[in-house]
Every structure is written in structure tokens, then in C-alpha cells.
C-alpha positions as CSV (number, residue, x, y, z in Angstrom):
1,X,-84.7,89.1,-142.5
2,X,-85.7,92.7,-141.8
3,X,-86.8,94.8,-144.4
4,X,-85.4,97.8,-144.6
5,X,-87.2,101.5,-143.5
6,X,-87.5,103.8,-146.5
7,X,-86.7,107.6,-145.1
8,X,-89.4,109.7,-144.4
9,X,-91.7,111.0,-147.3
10,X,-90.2,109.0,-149.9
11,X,-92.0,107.8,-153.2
12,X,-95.1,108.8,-150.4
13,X,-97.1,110.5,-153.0
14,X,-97.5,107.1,-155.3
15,X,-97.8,104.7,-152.3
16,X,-95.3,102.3,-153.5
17,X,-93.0,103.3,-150.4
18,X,-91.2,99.3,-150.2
19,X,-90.7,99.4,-154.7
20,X,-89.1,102.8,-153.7
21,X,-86.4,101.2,-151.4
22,X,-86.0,98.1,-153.5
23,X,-85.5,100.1,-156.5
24,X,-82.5,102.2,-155.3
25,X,-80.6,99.3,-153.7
26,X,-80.9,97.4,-157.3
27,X,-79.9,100.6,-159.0
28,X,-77.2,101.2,-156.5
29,X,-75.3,97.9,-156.5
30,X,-76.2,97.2,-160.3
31,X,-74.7,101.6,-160.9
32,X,-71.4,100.0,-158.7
33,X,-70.8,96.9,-160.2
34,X,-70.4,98.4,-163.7
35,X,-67.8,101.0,-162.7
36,X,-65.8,98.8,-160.6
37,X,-65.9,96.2,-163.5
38,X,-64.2,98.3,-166.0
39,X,-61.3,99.5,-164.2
40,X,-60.3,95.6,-164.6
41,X,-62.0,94.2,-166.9
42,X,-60.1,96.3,-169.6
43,X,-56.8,95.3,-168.8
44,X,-57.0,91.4,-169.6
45,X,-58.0,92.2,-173.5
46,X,-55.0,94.4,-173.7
47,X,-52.7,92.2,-175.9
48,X,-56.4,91.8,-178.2
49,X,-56.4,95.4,-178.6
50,X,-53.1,96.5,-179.0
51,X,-53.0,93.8,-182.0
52,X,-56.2,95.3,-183.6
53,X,-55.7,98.6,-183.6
54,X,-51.5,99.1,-184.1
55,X,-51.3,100.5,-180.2
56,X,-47.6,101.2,-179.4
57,X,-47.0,101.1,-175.7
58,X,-48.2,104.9,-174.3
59,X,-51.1,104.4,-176.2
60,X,-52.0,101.2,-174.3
61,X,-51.5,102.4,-171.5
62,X,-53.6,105.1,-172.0
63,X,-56.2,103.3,-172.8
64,X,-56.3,101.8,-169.1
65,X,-55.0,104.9,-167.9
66,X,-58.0,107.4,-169.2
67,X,-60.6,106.2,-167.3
68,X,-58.8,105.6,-164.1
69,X,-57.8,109.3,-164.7
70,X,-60.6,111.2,-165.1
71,X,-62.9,108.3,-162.8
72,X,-60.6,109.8,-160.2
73,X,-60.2,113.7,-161.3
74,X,-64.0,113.9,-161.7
75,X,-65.3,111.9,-158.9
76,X,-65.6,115.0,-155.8
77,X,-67.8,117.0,-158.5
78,X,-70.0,114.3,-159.2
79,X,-70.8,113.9,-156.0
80,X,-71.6,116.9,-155.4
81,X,-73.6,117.2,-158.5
82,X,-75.8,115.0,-156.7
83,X,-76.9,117.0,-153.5
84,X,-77.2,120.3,-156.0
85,X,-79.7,118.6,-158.8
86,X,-81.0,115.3,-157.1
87,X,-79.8,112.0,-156.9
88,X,-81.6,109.9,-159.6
89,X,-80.8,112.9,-162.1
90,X,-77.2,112.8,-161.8
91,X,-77.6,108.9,-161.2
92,X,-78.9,108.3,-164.8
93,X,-77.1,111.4,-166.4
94,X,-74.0,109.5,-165.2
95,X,-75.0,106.0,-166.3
96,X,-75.9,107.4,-169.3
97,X,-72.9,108.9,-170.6
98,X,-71.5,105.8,-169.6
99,X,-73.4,103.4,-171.7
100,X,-73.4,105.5,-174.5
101,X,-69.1,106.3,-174.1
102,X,-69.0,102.2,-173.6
103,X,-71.1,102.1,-177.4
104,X,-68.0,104.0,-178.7
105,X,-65.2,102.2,-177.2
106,X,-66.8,99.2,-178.6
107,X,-66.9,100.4,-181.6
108,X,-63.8,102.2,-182.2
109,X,-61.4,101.9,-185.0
110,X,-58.6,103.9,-184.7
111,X,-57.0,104.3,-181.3
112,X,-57.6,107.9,-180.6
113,X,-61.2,106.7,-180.7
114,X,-61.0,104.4,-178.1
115,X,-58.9,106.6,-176.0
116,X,-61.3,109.2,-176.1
117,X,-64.1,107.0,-175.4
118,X,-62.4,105.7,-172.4
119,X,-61.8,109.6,-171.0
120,X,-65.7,110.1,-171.5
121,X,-66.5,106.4,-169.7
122,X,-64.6,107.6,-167.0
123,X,-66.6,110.9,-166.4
124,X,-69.7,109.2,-166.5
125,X,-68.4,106.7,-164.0
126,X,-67.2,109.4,-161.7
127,X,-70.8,110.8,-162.0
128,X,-72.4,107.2,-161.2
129,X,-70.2,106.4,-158.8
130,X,-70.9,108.9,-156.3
131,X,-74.5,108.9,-156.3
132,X,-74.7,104.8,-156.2
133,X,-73.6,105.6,-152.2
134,X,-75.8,108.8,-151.9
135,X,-78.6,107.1,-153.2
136,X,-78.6,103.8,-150.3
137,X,-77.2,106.9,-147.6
138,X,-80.5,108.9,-148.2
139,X,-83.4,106.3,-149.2
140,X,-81.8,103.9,-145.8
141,X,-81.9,105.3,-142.8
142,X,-79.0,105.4,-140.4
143,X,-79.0,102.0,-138.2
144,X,-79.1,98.2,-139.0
145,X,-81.4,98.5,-142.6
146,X,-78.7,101.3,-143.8
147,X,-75.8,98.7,-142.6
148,X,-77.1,95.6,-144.4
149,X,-77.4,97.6,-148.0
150,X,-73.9,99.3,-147.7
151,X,-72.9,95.7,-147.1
152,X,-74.5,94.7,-150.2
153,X,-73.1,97.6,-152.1
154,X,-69.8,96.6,-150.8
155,X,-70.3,92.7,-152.1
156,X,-71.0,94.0,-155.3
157,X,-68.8,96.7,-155.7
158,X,-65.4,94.4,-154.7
159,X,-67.3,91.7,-156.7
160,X,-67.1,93.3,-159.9
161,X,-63.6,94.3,-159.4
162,X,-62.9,90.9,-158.9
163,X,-64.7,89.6,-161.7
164,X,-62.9,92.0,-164.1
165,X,-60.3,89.5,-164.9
166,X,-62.8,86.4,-165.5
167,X,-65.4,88.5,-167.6
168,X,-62.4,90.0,-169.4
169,X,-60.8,86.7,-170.2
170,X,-63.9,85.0,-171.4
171,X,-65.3,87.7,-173.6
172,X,-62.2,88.2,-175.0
173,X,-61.4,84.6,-175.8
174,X,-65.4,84.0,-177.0
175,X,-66.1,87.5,-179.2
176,X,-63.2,89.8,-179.2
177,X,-62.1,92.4,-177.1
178,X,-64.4,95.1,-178.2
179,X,-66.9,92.7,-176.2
180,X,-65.9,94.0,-172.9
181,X,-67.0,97.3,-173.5
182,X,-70.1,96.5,-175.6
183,X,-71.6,94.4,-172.8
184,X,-71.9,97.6,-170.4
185,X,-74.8,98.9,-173.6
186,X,-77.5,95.8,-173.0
187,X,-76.9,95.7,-168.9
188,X,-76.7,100.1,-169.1
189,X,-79.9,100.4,-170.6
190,X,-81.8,97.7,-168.9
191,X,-80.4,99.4,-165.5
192,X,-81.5,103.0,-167.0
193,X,-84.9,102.1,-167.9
194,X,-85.3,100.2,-164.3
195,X,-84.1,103.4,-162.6
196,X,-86.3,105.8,-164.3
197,X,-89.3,103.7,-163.8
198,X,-89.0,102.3,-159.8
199,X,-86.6,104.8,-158.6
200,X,-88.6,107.7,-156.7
201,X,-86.9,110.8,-154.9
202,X,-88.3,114.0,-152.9
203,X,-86.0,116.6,-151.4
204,X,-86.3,117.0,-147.9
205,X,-85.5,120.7,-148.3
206,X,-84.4,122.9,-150.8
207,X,-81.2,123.4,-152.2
208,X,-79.9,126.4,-154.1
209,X,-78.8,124.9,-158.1
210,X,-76.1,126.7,-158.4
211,X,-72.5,125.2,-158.8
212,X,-69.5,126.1,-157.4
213,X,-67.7,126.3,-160.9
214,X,-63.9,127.8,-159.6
215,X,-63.8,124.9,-157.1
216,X,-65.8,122.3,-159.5
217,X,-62.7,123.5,-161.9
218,X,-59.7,123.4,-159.9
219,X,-60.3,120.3,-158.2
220,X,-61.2,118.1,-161.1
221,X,-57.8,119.2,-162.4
222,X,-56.1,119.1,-159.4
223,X,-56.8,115.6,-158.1
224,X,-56.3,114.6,-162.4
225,X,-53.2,116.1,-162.2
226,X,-52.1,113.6,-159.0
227,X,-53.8,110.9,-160.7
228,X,-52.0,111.4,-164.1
229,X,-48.8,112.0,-161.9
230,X,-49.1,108.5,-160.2
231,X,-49.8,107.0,-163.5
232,X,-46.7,108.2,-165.0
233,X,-44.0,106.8,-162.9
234,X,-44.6,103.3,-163.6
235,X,-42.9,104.5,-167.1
236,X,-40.8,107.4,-166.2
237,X,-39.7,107.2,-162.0
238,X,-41.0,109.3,-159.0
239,X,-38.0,112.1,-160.2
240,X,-38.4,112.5,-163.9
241,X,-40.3,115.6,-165.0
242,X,-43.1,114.0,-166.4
243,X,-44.4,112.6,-162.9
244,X,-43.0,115.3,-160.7
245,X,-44.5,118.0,-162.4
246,X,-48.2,116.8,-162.5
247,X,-47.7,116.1,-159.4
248,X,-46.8,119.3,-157.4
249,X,-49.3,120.6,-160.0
250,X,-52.3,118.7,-158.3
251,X,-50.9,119.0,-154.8
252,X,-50.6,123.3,-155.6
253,X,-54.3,122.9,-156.8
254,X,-55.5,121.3,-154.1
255,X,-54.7,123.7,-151.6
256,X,-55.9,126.0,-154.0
257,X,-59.5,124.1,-153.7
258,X,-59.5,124.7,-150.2
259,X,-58.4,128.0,-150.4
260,X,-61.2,128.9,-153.0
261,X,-63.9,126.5,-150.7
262,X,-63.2,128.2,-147.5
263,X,-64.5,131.3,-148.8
264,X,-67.3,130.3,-151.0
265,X,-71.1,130.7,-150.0
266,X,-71.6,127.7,-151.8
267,X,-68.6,125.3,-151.9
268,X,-68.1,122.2,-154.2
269,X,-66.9,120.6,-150.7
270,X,-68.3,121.9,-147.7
271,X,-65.0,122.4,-145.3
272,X,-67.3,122.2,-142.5
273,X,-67.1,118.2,-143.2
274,X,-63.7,117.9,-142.2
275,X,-64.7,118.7,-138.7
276,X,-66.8,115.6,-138.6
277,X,-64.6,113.5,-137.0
278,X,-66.1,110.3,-138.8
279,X,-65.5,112.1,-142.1
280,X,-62.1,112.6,-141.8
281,X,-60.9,109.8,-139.8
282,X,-62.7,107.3,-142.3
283,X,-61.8,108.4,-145.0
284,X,-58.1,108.4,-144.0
285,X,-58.4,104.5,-143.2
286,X,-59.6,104.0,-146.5
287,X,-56.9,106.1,-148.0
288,X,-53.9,104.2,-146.4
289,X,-55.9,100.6,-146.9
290,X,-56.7,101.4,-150.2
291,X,-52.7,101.6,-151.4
292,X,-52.6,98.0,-150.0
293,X,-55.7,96.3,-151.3
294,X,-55.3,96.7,-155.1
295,X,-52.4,94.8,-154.7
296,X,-54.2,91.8,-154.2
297,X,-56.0,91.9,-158.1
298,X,-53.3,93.6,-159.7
299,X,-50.1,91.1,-158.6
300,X,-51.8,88.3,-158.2
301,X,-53.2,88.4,-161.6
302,X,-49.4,88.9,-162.6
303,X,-48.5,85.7,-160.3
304,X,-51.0,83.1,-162.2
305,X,-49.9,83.9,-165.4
306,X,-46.3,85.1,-165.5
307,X,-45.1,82.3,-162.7
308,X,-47.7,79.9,-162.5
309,X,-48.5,79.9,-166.6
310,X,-52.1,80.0,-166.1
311,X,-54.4,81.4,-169.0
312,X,-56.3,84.6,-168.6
313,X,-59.6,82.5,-168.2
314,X,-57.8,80.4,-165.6
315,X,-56.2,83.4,-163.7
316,X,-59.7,84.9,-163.5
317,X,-61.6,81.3,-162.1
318,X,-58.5,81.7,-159.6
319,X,-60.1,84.8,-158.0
320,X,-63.4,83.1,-157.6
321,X,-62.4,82.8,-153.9
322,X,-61.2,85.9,-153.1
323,X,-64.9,87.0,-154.5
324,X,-66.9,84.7,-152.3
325,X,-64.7,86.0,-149.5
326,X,-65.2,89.2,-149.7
327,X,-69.2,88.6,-150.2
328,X,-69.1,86.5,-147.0
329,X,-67.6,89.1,-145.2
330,X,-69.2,92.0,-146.6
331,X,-72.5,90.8,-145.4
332,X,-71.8,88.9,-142.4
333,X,-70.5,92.3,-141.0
334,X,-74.1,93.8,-140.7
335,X,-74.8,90.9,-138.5
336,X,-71.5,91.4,-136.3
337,X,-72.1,94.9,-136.0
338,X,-75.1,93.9,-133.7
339,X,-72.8,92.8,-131.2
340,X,-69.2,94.7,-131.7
341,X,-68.7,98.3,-132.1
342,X,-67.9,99.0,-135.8
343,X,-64.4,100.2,-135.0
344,X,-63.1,97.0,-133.6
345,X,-64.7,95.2,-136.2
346,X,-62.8,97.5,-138.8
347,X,-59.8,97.0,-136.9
348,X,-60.3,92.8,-136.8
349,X,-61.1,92.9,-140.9
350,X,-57.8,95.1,-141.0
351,X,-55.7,92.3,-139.2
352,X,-57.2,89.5,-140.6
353,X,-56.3,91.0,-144.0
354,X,-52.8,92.1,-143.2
355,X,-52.4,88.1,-142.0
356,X,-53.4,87.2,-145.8
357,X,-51.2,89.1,-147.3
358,X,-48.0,88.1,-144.7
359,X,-49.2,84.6,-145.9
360,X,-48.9,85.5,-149.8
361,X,-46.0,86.9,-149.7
362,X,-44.6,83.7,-148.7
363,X,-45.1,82.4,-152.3
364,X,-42.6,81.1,-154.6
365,X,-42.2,80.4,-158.5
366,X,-42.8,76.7,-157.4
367,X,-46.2,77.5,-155.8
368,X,-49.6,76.4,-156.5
369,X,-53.0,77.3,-156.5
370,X,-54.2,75.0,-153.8
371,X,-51.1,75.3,-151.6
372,X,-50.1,78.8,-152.2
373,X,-53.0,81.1,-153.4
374,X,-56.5,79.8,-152.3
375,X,-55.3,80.1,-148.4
376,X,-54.0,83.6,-148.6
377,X,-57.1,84.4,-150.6
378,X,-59.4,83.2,-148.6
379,X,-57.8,85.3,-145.4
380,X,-57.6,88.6,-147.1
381,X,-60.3,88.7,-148.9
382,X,-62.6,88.0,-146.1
383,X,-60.4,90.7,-143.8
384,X,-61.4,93.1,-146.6
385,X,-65.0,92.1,-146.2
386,X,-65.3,92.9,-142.8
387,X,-63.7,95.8,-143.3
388,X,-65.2,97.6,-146.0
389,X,-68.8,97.8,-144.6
390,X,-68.4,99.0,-141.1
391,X,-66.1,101.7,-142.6
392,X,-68.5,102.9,-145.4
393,X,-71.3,103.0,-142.7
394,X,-69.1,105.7,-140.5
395,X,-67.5,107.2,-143.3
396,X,-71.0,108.6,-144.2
397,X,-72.4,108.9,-140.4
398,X,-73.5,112.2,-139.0
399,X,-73.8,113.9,-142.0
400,X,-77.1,115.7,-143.4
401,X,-78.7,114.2,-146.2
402,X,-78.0,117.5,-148.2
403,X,-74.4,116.8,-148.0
404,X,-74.5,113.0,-148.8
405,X,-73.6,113.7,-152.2
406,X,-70.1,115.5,-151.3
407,X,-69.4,112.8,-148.7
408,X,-70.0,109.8,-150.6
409,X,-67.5,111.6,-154.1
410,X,-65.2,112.0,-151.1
411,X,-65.3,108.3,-150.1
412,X,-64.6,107.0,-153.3
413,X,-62.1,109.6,-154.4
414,X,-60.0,108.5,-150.9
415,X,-60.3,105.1,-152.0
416,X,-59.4,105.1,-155.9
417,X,-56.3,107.9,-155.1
418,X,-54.9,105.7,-152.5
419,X,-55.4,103.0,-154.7
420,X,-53.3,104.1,-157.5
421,X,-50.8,105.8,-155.3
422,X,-50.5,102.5,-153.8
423,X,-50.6,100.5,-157.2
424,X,-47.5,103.0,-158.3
425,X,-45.3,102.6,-155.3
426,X,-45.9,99.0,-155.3
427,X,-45.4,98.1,-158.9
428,X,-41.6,100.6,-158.6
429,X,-40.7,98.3,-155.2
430,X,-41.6,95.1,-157.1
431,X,-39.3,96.2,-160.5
432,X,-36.6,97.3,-158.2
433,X,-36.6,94.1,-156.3
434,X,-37.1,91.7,-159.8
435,X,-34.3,93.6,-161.0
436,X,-32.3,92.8,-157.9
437,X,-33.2,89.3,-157.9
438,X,-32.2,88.9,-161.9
439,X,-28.9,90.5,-160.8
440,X,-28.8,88.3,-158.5
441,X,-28.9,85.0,-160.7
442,X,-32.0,84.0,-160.3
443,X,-33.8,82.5,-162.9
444,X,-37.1,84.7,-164.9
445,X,-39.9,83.1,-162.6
446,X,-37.9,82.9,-159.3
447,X,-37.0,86.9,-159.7
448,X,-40.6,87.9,-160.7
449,X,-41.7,85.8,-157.7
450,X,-39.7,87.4,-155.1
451,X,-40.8,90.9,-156.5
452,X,-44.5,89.6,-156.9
453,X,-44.0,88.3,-153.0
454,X,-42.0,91.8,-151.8
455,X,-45.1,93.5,-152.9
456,X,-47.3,92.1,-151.2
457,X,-45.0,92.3,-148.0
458,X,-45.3,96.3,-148.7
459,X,-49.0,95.7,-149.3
460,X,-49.4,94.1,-145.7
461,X,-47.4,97.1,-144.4
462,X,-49.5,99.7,-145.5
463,X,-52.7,97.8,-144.6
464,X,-51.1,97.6,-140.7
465,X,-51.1,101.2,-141.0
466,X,-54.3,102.0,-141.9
467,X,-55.4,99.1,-139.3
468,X,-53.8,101.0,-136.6
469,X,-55.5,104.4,-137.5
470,X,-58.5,102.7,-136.4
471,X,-58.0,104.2,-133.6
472,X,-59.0,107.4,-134.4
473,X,-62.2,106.4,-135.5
474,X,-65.4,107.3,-133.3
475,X,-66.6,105.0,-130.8
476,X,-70.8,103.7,-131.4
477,X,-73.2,106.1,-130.3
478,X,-70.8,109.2,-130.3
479,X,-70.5,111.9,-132.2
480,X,-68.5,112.4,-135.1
481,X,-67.1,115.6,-134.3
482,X,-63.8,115.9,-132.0
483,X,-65.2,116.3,-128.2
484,X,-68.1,113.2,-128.6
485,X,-71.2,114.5,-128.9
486,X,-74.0,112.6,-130.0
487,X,-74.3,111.8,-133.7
488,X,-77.7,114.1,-133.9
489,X,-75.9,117.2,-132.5
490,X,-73.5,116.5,-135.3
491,X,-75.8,116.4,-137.5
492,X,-77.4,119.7,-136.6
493,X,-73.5,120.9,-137.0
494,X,-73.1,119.9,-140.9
495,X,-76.8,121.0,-141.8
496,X,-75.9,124.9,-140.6
């Protein structure tokens, strides 16, 4: 296997150029894999601590809902944090207040405490988060080496997302809920100390520390808004006040942001970006994909248990295979993208994935694992794969290394937005159609069946979508700006 090319200059003044390289892919996908871990593995030791602490129902869901929140609302500035003070900074800051705000969860005893350790959590994920991309976009150069770590980073990322449910069920059964935040403290610090030991960074130039705080302000709130917004209609509707509100809220703060970022010398998020055509156009796909894909986790989980009567520990062994899948496609894609341009791959991933989750959504209340779950999984979850790499790699192609940070916030913002928009919409379609179905005369399992299936129908419609605006994406070898010019002349574009 080829071992990756370490940019230019870095960790040169020690001599320890490969450790250097090494050292940021570990921290990256180790960084990953705990943030993507906890926006699932919370929700399986739910019923654990609602009964320990006296929750009532808003404050459970509030305690699922105020990381996703502010992981979303926070995740453009952290990104950005990390072109303005440097990557490994912001990359242990973030981990950091993390590990410590996962010591407090754990440890909470009345449920204000928890909820307010979950808020901090997710700041310091939507620090992390960011700079897990930056840091394998600026240490790997752009070509195959870059490729094969985003496809790691990918693995592990979707990995721990799928894993959520397993580690969930088992620490919960084996020590008790506070367990599933407590385990982030051993694996936080061992990943902290790793970092700040291996991990080596020099700027390539210099970059002005000076934040943009109006923007930094407005769009934290603004995009917290439409994430608090989306959260809120799975209790109250799309009409009712209490989404609506938040809503146009974040939407008049967003164009606000742009407003305010259009005329400052140095914005939060350079508008210049948006001219890149892989920028936009990337992070689009990911946008529309992203309100299909968390339907696969979120009612499948809801399947195995509520139809097929499977434990929480069984429900998460169940999503073994969609795991493997996804880490066989995620890393086979490097290897295909050798030999097929990265859009059609993106586009095959898209349609193989869109054919799994046609196939689930052909499940019934008399299914079973083997017949109706592993097949589907196997489909979509491999689609996914394939399609997850290829996009990160042009979603973050053409752009100067000074401006990693802002792409990379941008990337994951796209793809936990769409997510819960998607999540929302879904989970309203699937009530309406369980109601329908009750109404109907169907029996509990058949009706939560045929909403659990509809869903996924929906799922496989916006996933088609966002297949079909692969399109727009640039072909290999051209530029990411409109027109096609070569990447490097892009490049030369952004860095002005």
C-alpha cells in the first residue's frame, strides 16, 4: 500500500515527517468517531435516564436534542476557528471541552445538569468536528494519499454512528446509563495526550487572528435557530408557533450572515467559496442525501424493536452489517476512483443506495432479520460507502489550505442540517401514515410497519434527488469554479 505524502514543510523541523502524517490521520478518525458516536449512542439509554433522574418528556428530549443543537449551530465557527488559530489548537481545545462536558454528563444528578452538560458536549463537538477534516485536507495532499484517508475518516465516522446503538445497549445493560458518556473521559484523554505529543503543524502563511465576531454571532444563532426549529415539530407540527418561529428566525439570520460576510475584510465564511463550483455543488448533494440517510439508523432501530421485539443489544448487533458495508465501501472507493471519475462513482453509490432503501421499504410486521433487513442493509449501506468518500474528496478540492477550516465546518454543517431536516419530515410522514394505517384497522405492528416502510420510501426519494444532482458536480481534472478551469487556477482564485 502507498504511504501517504505529508505536505510540504510539515513536522520538517523535528525530522519525524511519516509520525507527523500518521499522527493526524489517528487523531482525525479517533476526533470523528467520538462525535458521531454520541449523537446515537445517547438515545438507546433514554428509558435508563429518564427513570434516574424524574425526566418528563421535553426534558428527554432535550437531552438528545442539546447536542444535536448546538453540534449543528456551532459547527461553521469552529471551522473556521481552525484556519484563524491552527488546527491542532482548536483540535484539542475542542476535544477538550468535550471530554471534560462528557465528565459532567456522567456525572450529573439532577436533569438540568445533564442538559447543560450535553449543550457544552455539543460545542466542543462542533469545534472537533471541523478540524478532524481540516486536519487530513492540509497534512494529505490532494490526489490518491488524500483520497484513501478521507476514506478512512469516512469508515470511521459512519462507523461510530452505527455503533451508537450497540455501544449504547451494552453499557447501558452492563453499568448504567451514565456509562455512555463516562467512556468518552478514558478514550478523550488518551486521544488528547496522543495529539499533543505526535501531532505537528506549521502555517504555510500567515493568517491575521482576528475573528469575525458579528458573523461568528449571527450565524451560530441562525443555523441554532433552524436546528431548534426542526427539532420542535416532531412535538408541535411544521405550523405551530413554536417551530415556525425559530425557523423564519434562522432563515432571517442567515441572510443576515451573508449580508454581514459580504462586506467584511475578514469573514467567518469567505463568500468567495461559493463560487467554487465543487464547494457548492458538493455540499448541496450532501445536503439533499443527508435528509435520506439518517433514516436508515433512526427507523430501522425503531423497526427491530417496536415490530420485530428485538432488545436494544440485539437491535444494535443488527446494524453490524450495515457497518461493515459502509467500511467496505468507504475504502474500496479510493481504489475505484483510480479508474472512474469521482462523479460517476458518487452517482453509482447514490443509486445503489436508493435501490436499498426501495428494498426496505418493502418490509412488513412479519419480517425478519435474514429475510427482510440484512439484504437491504447490506445494499444501502455499501451505496453510502461509495458515496461518502468521493464526495468529501471534491467537497474540499480547490480550495487553499488557509480556508480548509471554513470548508470542512461547511461540509459537516450541510450534512447534520439536512440530516435533521430530513429526520423531521420523515418521522411527521411516518406518524401521519401509522395514524392512517390504525384508522385503517390495522393492527399496532402492521400500522407501525407501513409507517416505518413509507419512510423509507421518502428516504429513497430524497436520496434519488440528491443522486441526480450529481450532475452538477465537476468533471476530474477541471476546475471547480463555473467555466472549467484547472483546479490550480481555482486555487489561485480562493487564496486572493
Amino acid at each position: 500500500m502507498e504511504k501517504p505524502t505529508p505536505v510540504p514543510g510539515q513536522a520538517a523541523e523535528t525530522g519525524r515527517r511519516e509520525p507527523a502524517v500518521w499522527a493526524a490521520l489517528v487523531a482525525a478518525c479517533a476526533g470523528q468517531f467520538l462525535v458521531v458516536l454520541d449523537v446515537s449512542v445517547v438515545n438507546v439509554a433514554l428509558p435508563s435516564v429518564r427513570r434516574s433522574l424524574g425526566l418528563d418528556e421535553s426534558g428527554l428530549q432535550w437531552v438528545a436534542n442539546a447536542y444535536t443543537i448546538t453540534f449543528a449551530g456551532f459547527m461553521l465557527l469552529g471551522g473556521r476557528a481552525a484556519d484563524l488559530f491552527g488546527r491542532k489548537q482548536v483540535f484539542l481545545t475542542g476535544l477538550g471541552l468535550f471530554t471534560a462536558a462528557s465528565l459532567a454528563g456522567g456525572l450529573a444528578q439532577e436533569p438540568w445538569q445533564l442538559i447543560a452538560a450535553r449543550v457544552v458536549q455539543g460545542v466542543g463537538a462542533a469545534v472537533l468536528a471541523p478540524s478532524t477534516l481540516t486536519i487530513l485536507t492540509t497534512s494529505f495532499p490532494e490526489g490518491p494519499a488524500r483520497v484513501r484517508a478521507i476514506g478512512l475518516w469516512t469508515a470511521v465516522g459512519t462507523g461510530g454512528g452505527a455503533a451508537g446503538g450497540l455501544v449504547g445497549g451494552l453499557l447501558t445493560d452492563a453499568l448504567g446509563w451514565r456509562w455512555v458518556l463516562l467512556i468518552n473521559v478514558p478514550v478523550g484523554a488518551l486521544v488528547l495526550a496522543g495529539t499533543a505529543l505526535w501531532l505537528t503543524e506549521r502555517r504555510e502563511r500567515a493568517v491575521p487572528r482576528r475573528l469575525d465576531l458579528p458573523g461568528a454571532v449571527l450565524v451560530t444563532a441562525s443555523v441554532g435557530a433552524v436546528a431548534y426549529g426542526i427539532a420542535q415539530t416532531e412535538a408541535h407540527g411544521w405550523t405551530d408557533s413554536a417551530s415556525l418561529l425559530p425557523l423564519l428566525g434562522g432563515l432571517a439570520g442567515i441572510a443576515a450572515f451573508t449580508a454581514v460576510e459580504a462586506r467584511s475584510a475578514e469573514p467567518l465564511m469567505p463568500l468567495r467559496l461559493f463560487r467554487v463550483r465543487s464547494v457548492w455543488t458538493a455540499n448541496t448533494v450532501f445536503f439533499v442525501c443527508g435528509t435520506g440517510f439518517f433514516a436508515m439508523w433512526y427507523f430501522m432501530s425503531l423497526y427491530l424493536q417496536n415490530v420485530l421485539g428485538f432488545s436494544p443489544v440485539e437491535a444494535g448487533c443488527a446494524f453490524l452489517p450495515h457497518t461493515l458495508s459502509i467500511i467496505i465501501g468507504s475504502q474500496l472507493a479510493p481504489r475505484l476512483m483510480n479508474r472512474i471519475e469521482p462523479r460517476t462513482l458518487i452517482a453509482v453509490g447514490g443509486l445503489l443506495a436508493v435501490a436499498g432503501f426501495g428494498w426496505q421499504s418493502t418490509m412488513g410486521a412479519d419480517g425478519t432479520f435474514l429475510r427482510t433487513v440484512l439484504g437491504p442493509a447490506v445494499l444501502m449501506s455499501f451505496g453510502a460507502g461509495l458515496l461518502m468518500t468521493p464526495l468529501a474528496s471534491v467537497a474540499t478540492s480547490g480550495v487553499a489550505a488557509g480556508e480548509m477550516g471554513a470548508v470542512s465546518g461547511l461540509v459537516n454543517t450541510a450534512r447534520t442540517v439536512g440530516g435533521a431536516l430530513g429526520l423531521s419530515i420523515l418521522a411527521t410522514a411516518a406518524a401521519d401514515r401509522i395514524a392512517s394505517a390504525a384508522a385503517s384497522g390495522a393492527a399496532g405492528p402492521e400500522a407501525l410497519a407501513d409507517g416505518y416502510a413509507y419512510a423509507f420510501r421518502v428516504a429513497a426519494c430524497f436520496l434519488l434527488a440528491g443522486t441526480l444532482l450529481v450532475a452538477l458536480l465537476p468533471r476530474a481534472g477541471t476546475a471547480s469554479r463555473p467555466g472549467g478551469k484547472p483546479a490550480e487556477a481555482a486555487r489561485r482564485v480562493v487564496s486572493t
